[in-house]
C-alpha positions, 0 to 999 in steps of 0.5 A: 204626818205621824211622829215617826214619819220624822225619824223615817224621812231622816233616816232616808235622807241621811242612809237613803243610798246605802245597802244593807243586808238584812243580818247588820239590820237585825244587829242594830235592832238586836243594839238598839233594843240592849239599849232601850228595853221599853222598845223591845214589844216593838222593836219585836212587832216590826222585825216580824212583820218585816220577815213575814212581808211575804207570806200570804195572807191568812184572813 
């Protein structure tokens, strides 16, 4: 199990039955990443890789 599995497993437990749109998500991230500029390259790497999750593969 990786660190991070934590936080997920929390955050399904905790939000897991809630909706969200897209646009309240990318807020939080854009809060988050005001706060804790160290995680901007990541925070960054997952939003791209949320929105591009359908997009065909390129190999």
């Amino acid at each position: 199990m990786y660190f991070t599995d934590r936080g997920i497993e929390e955050l399904e437990r905790r939000r897991g039955e809630e909706e969200v749109t897209l646009a309240w998500l990318a807020e939080q991230l854009r809060v988050f990443t005001d706060l804790n500029p160290d995680f901007e390259v990541p925070v960054e790497r997952l939003a791209t890789w949320l929105a591009r999750l359908d997009d065909e593969d390129e190999d």
